[in-house]
DRENDO-1510 file (C-alpha; in Angstrom, 1 decimal, always signed):
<recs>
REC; n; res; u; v; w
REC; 1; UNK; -6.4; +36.1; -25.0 .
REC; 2; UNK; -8.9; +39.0; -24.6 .
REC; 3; UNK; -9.3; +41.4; -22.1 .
REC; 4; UNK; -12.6; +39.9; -20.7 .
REC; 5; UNK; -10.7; +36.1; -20.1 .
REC; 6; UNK; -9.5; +36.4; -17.2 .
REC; 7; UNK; -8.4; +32.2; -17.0 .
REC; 8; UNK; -4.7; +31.4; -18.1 .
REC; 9; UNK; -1.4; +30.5; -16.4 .
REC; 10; UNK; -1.8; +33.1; -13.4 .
REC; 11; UNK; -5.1; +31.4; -12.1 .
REC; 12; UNK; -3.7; +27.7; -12.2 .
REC; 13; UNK; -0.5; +28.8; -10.1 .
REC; 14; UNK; -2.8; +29.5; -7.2 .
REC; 15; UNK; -1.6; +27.2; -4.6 .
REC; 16; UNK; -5.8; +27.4; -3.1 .
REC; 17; UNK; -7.0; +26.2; -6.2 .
REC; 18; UNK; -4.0; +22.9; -6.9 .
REC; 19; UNK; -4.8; +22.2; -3.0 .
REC; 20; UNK; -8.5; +21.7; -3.8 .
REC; 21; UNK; -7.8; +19.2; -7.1 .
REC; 22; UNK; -4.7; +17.8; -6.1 .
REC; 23; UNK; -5.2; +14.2; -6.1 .
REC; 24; UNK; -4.6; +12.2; -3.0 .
REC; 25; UNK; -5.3; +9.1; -0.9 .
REC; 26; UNK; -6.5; +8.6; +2.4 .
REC; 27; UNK; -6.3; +5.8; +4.6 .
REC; 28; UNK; -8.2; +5.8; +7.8 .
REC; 29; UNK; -9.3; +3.6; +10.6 .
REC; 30; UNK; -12.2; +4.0; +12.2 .
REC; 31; UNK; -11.9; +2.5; +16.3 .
REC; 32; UNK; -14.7; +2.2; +18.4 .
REC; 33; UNK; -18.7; +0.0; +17.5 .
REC; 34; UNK; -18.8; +0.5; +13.7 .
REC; 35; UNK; -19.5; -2.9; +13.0 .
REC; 36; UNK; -23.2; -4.3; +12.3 .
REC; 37; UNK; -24.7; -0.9; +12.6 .
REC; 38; UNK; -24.5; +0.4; +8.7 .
REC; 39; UNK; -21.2; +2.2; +9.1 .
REC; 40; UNK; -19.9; +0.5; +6.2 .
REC; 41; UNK; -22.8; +1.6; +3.7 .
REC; 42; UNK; -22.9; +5.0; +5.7 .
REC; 43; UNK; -18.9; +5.9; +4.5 .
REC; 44; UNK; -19.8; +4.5; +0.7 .
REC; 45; UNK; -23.0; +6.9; +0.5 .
REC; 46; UNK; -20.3; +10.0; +1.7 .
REC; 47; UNK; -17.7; +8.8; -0.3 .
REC; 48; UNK; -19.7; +8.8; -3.6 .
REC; 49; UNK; -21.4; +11.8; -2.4 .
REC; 50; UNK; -18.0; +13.6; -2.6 .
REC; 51; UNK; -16.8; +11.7; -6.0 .
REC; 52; UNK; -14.6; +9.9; -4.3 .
REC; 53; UNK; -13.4; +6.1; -5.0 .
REC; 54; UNK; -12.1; +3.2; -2.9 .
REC; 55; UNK; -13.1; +0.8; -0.1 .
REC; 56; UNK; -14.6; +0.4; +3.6 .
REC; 57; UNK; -13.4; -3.1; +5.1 .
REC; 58; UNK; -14.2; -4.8; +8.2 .
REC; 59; UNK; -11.2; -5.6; +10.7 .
REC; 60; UNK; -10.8; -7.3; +13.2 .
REC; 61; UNK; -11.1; -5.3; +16.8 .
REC; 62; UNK; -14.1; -3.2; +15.9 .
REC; 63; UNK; -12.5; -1.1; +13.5 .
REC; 64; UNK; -13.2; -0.5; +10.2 .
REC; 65; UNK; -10.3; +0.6; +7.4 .
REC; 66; UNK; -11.5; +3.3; +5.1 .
REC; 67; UNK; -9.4; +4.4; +1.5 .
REC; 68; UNK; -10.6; +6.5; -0.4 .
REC; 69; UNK; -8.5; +8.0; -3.5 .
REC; 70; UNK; -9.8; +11.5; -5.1 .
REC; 71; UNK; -9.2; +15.4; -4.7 .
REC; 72; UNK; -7.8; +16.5; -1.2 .
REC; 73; UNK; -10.5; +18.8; -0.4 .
REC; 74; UNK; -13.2; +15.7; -0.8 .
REC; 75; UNK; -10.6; +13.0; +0.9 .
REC; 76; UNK; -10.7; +15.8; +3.7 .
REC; 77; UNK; -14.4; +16.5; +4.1 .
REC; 78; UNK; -14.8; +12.4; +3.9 .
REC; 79; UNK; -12.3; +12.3; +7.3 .
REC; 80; UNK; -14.5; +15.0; +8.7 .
REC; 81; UNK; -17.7; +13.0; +8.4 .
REC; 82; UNK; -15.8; +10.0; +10.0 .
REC; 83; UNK; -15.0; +11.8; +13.1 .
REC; 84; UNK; -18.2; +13.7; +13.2 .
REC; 85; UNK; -21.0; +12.6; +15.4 .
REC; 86; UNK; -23.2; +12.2; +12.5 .
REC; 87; UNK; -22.3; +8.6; +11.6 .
REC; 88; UNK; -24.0; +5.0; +12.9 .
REC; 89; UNK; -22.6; +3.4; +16.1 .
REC; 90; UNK; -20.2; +5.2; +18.1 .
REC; 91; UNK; -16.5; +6.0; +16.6 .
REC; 92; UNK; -13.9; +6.3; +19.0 .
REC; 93; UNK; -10.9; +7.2; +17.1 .
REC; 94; UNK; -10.3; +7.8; +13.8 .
REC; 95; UNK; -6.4; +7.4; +13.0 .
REC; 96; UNK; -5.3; +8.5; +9.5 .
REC; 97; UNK; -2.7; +8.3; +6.9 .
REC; 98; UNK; -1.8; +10.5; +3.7 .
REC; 99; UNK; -0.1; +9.1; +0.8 .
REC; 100; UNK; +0.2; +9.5; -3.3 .
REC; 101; UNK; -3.1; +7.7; -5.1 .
REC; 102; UNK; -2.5; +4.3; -6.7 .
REC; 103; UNK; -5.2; +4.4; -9.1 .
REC; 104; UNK; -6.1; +1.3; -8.1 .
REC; 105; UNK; -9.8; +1.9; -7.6 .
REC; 106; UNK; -12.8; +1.9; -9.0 .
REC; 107; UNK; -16.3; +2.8; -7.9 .
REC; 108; UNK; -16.7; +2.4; -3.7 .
REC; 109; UNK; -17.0; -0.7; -2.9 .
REC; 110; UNK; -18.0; -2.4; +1.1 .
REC; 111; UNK; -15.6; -5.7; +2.0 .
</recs>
């Protein structure tokens, strides 16, 4: 290693930069009228936008289930968008859940 690289073991350890990449997955469901108003195509857009893959699927008592598998940082900025006032229809409540990916998914997909 020379004197001018300054990557190696030291910079992985930091805990800010393993927080950014580590790899997670996000379940959430969105309450409130985000049904027939483009809220669907609205999370896929966000999703891609942040590299993220996984699914936004109609259920039954106006919600809608979002997962989404990728870096923390992007599963967190997708949850902020969610809750944000920024999306169609009106959410409510956005409930959430963290868990390891399954590596299940591919692309994001509207069910």
């Amino acid at each position: 290693m020379s004197d001018t690289d300054d990557t190696g073991p030291a910079d992985s350890a930091n805990p800010a930069d393993s927080a950014n990449t580590e790899q997670t997955r996000l379940t959430a469901w969105v309450h409130g009228q985000v049904q027939g108003v483009g809220f669907r195509w609205w999370t896929r857009a966000r999703a891609l936008e942040l590299g993220l893959v996984g699914s936004a699927t109609n259920l039954p008592a106006r919600r809608v289930e979002v997962v989404a598998e990728g870096p923390r940082a992007a599963c967190e900025r997708l949850l902020a968008a969610l809750r944000s006032t920024d999306t169609p229809g009106q959410v409510d409540h956005v409930a959430e859940q963290w868990s390891a990916p399954k590596g299940d998914r591919t692309g994001f997909v509207e069910r």
